[in-house]
N, CA, C and O atoms as CSV, one atom per row, in Angstrom:
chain,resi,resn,atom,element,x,y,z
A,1,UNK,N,N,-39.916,-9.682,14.204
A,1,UNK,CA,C,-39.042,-8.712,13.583
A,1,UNK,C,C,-39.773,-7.370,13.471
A,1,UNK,O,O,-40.974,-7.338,13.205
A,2,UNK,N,N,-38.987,-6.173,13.691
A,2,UNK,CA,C,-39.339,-5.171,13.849
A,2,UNK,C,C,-39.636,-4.625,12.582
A,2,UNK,O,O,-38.690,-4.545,11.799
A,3,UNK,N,N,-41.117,-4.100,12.084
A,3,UNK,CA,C,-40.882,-3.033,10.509
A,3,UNK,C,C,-39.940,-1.928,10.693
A,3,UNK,O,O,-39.153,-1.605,11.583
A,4,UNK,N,N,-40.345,-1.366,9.339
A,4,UNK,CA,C,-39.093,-0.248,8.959
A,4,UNK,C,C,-39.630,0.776,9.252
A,4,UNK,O,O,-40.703,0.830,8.650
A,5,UNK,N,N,-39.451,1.737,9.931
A,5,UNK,CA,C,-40.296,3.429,9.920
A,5,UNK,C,C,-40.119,3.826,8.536
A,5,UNK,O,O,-39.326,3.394,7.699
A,6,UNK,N,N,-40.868,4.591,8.465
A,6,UNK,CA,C,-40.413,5.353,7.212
A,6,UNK,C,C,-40.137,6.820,7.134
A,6,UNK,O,O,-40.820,7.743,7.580
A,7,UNK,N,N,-38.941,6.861,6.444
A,7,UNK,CA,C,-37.605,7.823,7.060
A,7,UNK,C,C,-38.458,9.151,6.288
A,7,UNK,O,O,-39.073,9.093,5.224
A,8,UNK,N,N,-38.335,9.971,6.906
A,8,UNK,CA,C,-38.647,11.311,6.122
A,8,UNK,C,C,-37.363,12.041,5.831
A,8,UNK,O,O,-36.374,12.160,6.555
A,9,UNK,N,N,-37.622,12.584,4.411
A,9,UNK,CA,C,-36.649,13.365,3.987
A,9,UNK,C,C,-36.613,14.692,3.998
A,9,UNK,O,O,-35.506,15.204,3.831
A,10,UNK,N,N,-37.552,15.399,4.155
A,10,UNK,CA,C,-37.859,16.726,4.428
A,10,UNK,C,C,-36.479,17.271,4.898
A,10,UNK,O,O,-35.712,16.308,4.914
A,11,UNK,N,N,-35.812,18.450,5.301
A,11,UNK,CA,C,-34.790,18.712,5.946
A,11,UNK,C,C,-33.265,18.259,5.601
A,11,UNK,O,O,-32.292,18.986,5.799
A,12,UNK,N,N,-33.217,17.190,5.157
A,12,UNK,CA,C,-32.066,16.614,4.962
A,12,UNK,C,C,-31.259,17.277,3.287
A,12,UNK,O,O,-31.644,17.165,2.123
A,13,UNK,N,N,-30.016,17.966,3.900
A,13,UNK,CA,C,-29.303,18.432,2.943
A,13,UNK,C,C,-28.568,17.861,2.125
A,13,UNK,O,O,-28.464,18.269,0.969
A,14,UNK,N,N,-27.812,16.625,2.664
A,14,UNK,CA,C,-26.712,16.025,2.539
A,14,UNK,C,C,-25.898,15.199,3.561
A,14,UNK,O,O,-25.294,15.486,4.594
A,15,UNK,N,N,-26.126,14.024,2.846
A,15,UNK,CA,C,-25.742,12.571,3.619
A,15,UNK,C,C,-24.583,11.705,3.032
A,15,UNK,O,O,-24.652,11.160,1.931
A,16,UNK,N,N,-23.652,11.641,3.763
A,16,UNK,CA,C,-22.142,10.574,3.502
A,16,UNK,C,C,-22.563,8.990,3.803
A,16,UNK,O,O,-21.878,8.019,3.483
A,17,UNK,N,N,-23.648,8.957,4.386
A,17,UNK,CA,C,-23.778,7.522,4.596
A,17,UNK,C,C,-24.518,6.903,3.835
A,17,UNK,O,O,-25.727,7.117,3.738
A,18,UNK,N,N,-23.613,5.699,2.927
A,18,UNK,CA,C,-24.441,5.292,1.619
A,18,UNK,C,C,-25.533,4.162,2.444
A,18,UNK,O,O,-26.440,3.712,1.743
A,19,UNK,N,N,-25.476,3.790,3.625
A,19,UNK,CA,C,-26.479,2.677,3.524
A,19,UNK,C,C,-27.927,3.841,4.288
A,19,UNK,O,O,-28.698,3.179,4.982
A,20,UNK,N,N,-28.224,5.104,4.216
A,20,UNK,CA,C,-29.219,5.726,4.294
A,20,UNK,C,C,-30.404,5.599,3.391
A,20,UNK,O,O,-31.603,5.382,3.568
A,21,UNK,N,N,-29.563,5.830,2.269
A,21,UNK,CA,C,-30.641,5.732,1.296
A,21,UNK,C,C,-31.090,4.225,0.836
A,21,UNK,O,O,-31.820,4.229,-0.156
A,22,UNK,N,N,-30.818,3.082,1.320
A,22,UNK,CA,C,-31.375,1.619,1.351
A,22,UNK,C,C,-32.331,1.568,1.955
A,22,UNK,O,O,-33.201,0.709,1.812
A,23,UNK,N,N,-32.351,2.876,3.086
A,23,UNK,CA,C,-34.142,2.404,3.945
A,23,UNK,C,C,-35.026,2.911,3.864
A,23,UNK,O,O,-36.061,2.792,4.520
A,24,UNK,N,N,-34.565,4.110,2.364
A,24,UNK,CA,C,-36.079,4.583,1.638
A,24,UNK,C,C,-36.566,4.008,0.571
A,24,UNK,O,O,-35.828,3.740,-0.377
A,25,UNK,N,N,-37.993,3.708,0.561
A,25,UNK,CA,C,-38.393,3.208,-0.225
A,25,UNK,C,C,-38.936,4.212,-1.386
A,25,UNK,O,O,-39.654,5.187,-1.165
A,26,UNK,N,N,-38.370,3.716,-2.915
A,26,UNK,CA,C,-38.501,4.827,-3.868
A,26,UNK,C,C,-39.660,5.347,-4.362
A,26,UNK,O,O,-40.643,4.643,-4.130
A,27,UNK,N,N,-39.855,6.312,-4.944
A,27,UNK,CA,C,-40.945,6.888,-5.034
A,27,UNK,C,C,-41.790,6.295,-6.050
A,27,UNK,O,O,-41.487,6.154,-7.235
A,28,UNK,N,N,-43.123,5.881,-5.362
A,28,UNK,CA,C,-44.463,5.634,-6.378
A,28,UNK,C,C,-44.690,6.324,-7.542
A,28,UNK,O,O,-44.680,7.534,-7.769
A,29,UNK,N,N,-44.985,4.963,-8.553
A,29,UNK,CA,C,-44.946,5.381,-9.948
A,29,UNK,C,C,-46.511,6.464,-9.694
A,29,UNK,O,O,-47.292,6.316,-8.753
A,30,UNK,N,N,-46.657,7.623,-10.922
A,30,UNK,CA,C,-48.123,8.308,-10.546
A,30,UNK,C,C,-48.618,7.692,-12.003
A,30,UNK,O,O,-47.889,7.523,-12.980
A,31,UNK,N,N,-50.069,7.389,-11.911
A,31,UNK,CA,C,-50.224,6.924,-12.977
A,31,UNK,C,C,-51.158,7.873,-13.181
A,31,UNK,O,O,-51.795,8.558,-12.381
A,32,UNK,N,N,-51.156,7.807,-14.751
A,32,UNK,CA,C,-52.289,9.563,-15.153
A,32,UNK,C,C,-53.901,8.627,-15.498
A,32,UNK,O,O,-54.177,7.571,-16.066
A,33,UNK,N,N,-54.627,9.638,-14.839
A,33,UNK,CA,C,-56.027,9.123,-15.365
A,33,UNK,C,C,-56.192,9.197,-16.823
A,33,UNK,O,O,-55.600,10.031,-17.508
A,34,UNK,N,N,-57.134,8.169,-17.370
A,34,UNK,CA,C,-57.824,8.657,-18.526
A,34,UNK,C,C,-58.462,10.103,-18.990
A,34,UNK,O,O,-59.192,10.575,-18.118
A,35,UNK,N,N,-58.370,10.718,-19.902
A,35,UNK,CA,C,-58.813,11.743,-20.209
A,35,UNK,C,C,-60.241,12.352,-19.917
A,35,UNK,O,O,-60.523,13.530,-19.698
A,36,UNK,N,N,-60.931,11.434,-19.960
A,36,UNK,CA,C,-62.805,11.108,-19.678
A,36,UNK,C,C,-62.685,11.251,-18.067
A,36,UNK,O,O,-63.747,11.487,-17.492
A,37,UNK,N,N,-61.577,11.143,-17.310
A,37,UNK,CA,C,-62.028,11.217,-15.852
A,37,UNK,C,C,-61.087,12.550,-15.137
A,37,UNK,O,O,-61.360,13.298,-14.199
A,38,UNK,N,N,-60.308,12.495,-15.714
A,38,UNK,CA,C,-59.444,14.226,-15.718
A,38,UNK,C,C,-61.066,15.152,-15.365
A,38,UNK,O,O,-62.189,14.997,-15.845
A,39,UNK,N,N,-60.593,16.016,-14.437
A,39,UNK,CA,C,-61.249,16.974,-13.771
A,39,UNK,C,C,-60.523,18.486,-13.460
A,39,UNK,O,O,-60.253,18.939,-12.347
A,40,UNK,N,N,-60.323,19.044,-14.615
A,40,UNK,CA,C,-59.652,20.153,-14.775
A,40,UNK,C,C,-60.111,21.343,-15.246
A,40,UNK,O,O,-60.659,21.630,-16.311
A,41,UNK,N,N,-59.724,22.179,-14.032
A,41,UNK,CA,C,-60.274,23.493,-13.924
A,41,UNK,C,C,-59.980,24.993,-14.526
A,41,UNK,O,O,-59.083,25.671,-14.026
A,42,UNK,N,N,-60.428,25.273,-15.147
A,42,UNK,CA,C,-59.682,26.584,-16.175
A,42,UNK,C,C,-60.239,27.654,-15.649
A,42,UNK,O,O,-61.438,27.900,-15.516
A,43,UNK,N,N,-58.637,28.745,-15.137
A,43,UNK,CA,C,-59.624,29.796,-14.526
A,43,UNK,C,C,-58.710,30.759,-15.214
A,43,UNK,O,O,-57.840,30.433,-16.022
A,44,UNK,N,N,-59.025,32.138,-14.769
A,44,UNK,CA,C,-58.283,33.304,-15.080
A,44,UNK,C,C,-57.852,33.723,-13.659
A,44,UNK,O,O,-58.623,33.924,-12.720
A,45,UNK,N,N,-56.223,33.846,-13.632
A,45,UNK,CA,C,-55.780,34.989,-12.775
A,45,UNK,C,C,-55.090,35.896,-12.999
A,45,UNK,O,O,-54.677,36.172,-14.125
A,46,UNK,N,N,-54.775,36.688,-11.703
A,46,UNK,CA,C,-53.736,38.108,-12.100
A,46,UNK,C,C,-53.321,38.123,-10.586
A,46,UNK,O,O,-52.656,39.139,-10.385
A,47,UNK,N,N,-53.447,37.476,-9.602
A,47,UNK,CA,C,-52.587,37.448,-8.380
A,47,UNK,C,C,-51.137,37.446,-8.322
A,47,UNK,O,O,-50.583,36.381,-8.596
A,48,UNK,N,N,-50.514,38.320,-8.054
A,48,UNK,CA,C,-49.059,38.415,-8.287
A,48,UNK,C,C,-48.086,38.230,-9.569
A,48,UNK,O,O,-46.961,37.760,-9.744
A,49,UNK,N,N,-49.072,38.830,-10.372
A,49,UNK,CA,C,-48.422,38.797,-11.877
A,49,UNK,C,C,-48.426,40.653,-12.328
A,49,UNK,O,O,-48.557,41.247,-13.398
A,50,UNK,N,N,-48.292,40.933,-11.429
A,50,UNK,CA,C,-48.196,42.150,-11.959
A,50,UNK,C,C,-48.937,43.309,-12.531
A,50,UNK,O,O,-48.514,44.339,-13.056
A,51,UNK,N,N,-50.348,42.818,-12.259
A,51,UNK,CA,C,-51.864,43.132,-13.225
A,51,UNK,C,C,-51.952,42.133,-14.327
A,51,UNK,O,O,-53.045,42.127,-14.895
A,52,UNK,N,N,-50.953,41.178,-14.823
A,52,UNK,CA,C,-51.382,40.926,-16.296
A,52,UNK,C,C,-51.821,39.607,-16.110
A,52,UNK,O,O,-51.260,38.855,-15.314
A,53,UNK,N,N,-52.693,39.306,-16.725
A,53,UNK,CA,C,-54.003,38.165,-16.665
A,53,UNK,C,C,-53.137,36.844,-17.164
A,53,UNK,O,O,-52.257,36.938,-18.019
A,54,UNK,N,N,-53.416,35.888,-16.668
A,54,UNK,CA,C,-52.601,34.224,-16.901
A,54,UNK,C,C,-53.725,33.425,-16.962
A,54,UNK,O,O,-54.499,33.447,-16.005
A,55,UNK,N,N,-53.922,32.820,-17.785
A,55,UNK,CA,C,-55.257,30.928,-18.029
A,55,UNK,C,C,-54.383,30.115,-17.234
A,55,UNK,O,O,-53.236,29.920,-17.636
A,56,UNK,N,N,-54.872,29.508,-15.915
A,56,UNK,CA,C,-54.448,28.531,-15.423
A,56,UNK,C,C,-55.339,27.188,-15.589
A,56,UNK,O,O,-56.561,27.174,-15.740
A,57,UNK,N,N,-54.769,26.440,-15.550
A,57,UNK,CA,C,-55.139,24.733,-15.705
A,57,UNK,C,C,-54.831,24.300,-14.267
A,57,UNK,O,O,-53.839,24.856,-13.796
A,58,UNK,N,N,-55.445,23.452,-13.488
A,58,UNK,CA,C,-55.464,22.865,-12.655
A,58,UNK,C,C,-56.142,21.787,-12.716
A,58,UNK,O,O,-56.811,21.508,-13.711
A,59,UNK,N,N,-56.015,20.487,-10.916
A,59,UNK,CA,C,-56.353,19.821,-11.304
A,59,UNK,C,C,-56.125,18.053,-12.320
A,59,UNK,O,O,-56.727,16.979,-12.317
A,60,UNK,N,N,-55.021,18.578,-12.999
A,60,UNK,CA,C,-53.718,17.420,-13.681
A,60,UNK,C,C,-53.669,16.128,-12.935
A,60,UNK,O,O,-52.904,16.185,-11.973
A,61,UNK,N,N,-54.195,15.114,-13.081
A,61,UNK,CA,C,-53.702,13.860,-12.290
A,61,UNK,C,C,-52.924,13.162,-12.847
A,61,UNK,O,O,-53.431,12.780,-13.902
A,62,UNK,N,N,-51.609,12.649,-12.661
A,62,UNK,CA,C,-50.882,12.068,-13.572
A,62,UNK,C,C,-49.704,12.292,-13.573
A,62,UNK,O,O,-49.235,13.031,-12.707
A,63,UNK,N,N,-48.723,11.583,-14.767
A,63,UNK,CA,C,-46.690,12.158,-14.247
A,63,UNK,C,C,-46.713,13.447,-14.931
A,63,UNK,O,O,-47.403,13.989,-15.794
A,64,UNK,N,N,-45.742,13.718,-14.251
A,64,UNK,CA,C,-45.189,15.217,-14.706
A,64,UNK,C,C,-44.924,15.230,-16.361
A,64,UNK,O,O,-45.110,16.326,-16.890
A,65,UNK,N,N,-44.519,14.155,-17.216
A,65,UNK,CA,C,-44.544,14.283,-18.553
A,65,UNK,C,C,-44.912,14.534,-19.037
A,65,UNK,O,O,-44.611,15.301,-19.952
A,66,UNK,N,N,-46.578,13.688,-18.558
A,66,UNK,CA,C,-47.844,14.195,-19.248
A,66,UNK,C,C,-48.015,15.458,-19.447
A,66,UNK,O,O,-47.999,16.187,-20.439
A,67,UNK,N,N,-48.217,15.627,-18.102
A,67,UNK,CA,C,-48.499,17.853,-17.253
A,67,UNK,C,C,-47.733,18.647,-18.658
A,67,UNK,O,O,-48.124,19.463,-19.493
A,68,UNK,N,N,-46.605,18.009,-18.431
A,68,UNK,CA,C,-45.593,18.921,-19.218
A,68,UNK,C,C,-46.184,18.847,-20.961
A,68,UNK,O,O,-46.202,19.852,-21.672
A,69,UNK,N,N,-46.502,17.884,-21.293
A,69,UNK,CA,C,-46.733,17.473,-22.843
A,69,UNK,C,C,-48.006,18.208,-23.024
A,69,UNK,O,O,-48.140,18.898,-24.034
A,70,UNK,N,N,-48.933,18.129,-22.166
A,70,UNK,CA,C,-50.362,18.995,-22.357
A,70,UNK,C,C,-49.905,20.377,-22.155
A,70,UNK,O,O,-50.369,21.250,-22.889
A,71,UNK,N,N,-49.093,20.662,-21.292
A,71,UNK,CA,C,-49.264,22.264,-21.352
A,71,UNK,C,C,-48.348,22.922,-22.174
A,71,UNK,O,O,-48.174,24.140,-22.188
A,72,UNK,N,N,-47.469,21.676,-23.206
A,72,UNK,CA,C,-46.591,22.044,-24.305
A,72,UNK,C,C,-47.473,22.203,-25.500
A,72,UNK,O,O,-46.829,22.574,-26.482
A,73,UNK,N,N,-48.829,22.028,-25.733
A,73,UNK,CA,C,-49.722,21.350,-26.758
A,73,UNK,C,C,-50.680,22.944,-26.413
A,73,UNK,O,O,-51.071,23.607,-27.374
A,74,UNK,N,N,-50.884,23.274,-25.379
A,74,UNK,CA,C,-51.635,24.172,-25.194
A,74,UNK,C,C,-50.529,25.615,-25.386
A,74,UNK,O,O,-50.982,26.554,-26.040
A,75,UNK,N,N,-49.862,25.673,-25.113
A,75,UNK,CA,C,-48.776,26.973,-25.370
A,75,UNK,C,C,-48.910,27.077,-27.149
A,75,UNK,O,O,-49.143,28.114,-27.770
A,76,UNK,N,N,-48.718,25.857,-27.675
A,76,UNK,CA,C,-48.583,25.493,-29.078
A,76,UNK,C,C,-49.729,26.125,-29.507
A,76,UNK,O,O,-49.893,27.010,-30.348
A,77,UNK,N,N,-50.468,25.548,-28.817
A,77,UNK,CA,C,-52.108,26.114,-29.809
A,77,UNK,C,C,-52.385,27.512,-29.393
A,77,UNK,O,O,-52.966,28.226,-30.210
A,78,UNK,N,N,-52.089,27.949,-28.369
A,78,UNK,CA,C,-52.741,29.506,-28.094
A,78,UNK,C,C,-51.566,30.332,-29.015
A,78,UNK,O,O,-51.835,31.458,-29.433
A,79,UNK,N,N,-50.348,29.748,-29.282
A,79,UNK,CA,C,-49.291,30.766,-30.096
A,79,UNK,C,C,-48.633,31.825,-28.745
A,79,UNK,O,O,-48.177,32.933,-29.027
A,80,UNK,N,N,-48.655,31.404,-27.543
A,80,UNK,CA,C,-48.237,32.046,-26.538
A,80,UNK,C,C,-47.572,31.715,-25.647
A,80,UNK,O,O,-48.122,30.631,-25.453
A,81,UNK,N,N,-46.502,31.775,-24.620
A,81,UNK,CA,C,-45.892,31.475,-23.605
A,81,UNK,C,C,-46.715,31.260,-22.468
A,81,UNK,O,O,-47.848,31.650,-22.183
A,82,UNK,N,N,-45.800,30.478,-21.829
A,82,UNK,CA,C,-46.307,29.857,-20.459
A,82,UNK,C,C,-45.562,28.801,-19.886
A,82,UNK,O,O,-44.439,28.644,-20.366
A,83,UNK,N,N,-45.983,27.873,-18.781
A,83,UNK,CA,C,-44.530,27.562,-18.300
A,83,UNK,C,C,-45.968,26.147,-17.109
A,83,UNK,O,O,-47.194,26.256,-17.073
A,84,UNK,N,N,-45.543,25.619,-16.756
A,84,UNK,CA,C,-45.872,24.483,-15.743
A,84,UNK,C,C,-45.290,24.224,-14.373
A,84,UNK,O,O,-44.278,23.528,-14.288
A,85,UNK,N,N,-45.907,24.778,-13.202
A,85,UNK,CA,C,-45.311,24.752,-12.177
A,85,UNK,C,C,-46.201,23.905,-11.327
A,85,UNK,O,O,-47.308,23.440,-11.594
A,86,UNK,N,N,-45.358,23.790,-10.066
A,86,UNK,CA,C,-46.626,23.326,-8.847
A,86,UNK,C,C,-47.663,22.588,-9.537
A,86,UNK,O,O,-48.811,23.000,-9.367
A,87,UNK,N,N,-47.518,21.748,-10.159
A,87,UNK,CA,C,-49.169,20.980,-10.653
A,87,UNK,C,C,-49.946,21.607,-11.762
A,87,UNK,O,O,-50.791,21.065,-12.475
A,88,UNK,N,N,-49.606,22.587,-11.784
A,88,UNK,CA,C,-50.518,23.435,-12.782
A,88,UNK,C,C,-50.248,24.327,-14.256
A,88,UNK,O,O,-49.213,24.935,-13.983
A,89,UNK,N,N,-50.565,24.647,-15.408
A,89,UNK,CA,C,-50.481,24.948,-16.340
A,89,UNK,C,C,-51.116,26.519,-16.738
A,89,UNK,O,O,-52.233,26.840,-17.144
A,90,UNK,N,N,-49.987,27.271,-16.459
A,90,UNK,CA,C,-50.161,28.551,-16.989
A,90,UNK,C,C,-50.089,29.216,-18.430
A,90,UNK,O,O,-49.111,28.764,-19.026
A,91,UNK,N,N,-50.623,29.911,-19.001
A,91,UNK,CA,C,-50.569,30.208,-19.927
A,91,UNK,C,C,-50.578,31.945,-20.316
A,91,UNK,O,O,-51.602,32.595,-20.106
A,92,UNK,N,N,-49.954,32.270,-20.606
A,92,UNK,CA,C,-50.114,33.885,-20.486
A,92,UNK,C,C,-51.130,34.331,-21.502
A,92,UNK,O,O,-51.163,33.935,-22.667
A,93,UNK,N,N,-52.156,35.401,-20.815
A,93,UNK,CA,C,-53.316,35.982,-21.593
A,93,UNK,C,C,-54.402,35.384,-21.486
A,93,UNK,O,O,-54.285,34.292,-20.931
A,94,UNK,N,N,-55.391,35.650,-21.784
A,94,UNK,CA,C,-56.706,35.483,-21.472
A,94,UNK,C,C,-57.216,34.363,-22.702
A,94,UNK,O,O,-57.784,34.630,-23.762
A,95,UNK,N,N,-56.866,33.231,-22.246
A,95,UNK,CA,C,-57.447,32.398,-23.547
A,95,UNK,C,C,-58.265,30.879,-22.620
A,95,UNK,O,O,-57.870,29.747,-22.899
A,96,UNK,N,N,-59.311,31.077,-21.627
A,96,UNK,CA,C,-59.822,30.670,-21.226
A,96,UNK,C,C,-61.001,30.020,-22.150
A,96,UNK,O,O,-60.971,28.790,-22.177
A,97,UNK,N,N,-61.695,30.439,-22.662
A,97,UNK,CA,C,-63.004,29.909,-23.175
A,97,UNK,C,C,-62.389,28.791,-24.728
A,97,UNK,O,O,-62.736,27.692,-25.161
A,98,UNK,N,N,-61.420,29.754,-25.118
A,98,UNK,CA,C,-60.765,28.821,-26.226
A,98,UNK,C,C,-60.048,27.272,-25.616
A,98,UNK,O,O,-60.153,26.244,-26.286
A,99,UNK,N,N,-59.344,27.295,-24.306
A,99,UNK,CA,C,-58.926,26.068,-23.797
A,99,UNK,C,C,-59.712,25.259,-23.493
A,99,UNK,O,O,-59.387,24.074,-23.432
A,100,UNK,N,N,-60.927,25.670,-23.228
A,100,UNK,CA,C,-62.519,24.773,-22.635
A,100,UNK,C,C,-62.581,24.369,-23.488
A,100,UNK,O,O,-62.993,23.210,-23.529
A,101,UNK,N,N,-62.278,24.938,-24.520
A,101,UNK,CA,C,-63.172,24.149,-26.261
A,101,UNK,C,C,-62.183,23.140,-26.448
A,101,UNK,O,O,-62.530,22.003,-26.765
A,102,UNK,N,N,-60.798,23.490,-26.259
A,102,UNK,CA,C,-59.990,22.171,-27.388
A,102,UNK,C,C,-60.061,21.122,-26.285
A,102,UNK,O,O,-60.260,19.974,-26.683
A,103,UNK,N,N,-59.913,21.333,-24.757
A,103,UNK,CA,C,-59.550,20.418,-24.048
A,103,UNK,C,C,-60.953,19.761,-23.773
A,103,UNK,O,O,-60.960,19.168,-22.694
A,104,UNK,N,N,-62.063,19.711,-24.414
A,104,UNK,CA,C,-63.401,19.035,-24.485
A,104,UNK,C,C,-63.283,18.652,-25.807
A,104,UNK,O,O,-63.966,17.631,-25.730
A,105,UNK,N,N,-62.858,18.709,-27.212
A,105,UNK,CA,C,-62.592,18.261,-27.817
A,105,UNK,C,C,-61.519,17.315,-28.118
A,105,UNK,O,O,-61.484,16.530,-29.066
A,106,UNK,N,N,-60.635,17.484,-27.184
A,106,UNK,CA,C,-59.501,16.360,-26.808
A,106,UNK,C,C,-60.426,15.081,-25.991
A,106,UNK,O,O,-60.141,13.903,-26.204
A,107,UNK,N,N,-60.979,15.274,-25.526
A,107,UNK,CA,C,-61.513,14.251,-24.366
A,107,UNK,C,C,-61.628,14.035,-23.218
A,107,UNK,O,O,-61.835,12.971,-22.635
A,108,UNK,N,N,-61.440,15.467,-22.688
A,108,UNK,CA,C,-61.014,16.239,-21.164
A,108,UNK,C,C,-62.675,16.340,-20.937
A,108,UNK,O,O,-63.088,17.498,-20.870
A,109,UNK,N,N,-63.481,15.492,-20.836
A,109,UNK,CA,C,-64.851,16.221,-20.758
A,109,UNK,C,C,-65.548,16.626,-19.403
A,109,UNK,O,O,-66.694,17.073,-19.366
A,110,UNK,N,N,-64.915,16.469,-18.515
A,110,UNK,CA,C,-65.195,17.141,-17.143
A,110,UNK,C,C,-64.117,18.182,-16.952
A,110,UNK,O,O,-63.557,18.285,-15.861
A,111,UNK,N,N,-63.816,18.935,-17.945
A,111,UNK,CA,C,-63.442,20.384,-17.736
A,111,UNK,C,C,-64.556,20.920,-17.435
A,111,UNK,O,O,-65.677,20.520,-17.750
A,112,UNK,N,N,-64.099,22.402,-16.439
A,112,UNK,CA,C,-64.824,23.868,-16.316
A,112,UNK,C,C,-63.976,24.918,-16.629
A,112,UNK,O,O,-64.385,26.078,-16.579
């Protein structure tokens, strides 16, 4: 018996045929590392922001809940906006050295 290819979805807008989606197989759970093995990188940018400086977080291994719950916890604590895209955790303003501190006091200890 022949295996199944596995169908790529890339491109595909919209499909009428319900037995299409039976020959994808659903998407892998992501499971988040422990905090102690998290390897997350805190930098400062201003690339296409207009001149104004953003703390990015990178680096995140894990579901998007998480991503989302840490960089809801970090907006919280700096008292500032910011938003979670592409993998990563922005934060508006320059609050780099302060995120090193809590997220090593959280248990993030292979931050830079």
């Amino acid at each position: 018996m022949a295996q199944k290819k596995p169908i790529r979805l890339d491109g595909l807008v919209y499909s009428t045929n319900q037995q299409f989606f039976d020959a994808v197989d659903p998407p892998a759970e992501v499971v988040t590392l422990p905090k102690n093995e998290q390897k997350l990188r805190v930098v400062l940018d201003k690339k296409q922001r207009a001149g104004k400086v953003v703390t990015l977080i990178t680096g995140f291994v894990g579901s998007s809940e998480d991503l989302e719950s840490l960089g809801k916890l970090l907006k919280t604590k700096c008292g500032t906006g910011g938003s979670v895209k592409e993998e990563q955790i922005l934060i508006q303003g320059d609050y780099q050295t302060k995120i090193i501190t809590w997220l090593k006091e959280w248990g993030y200890s292979l931050t830079k």
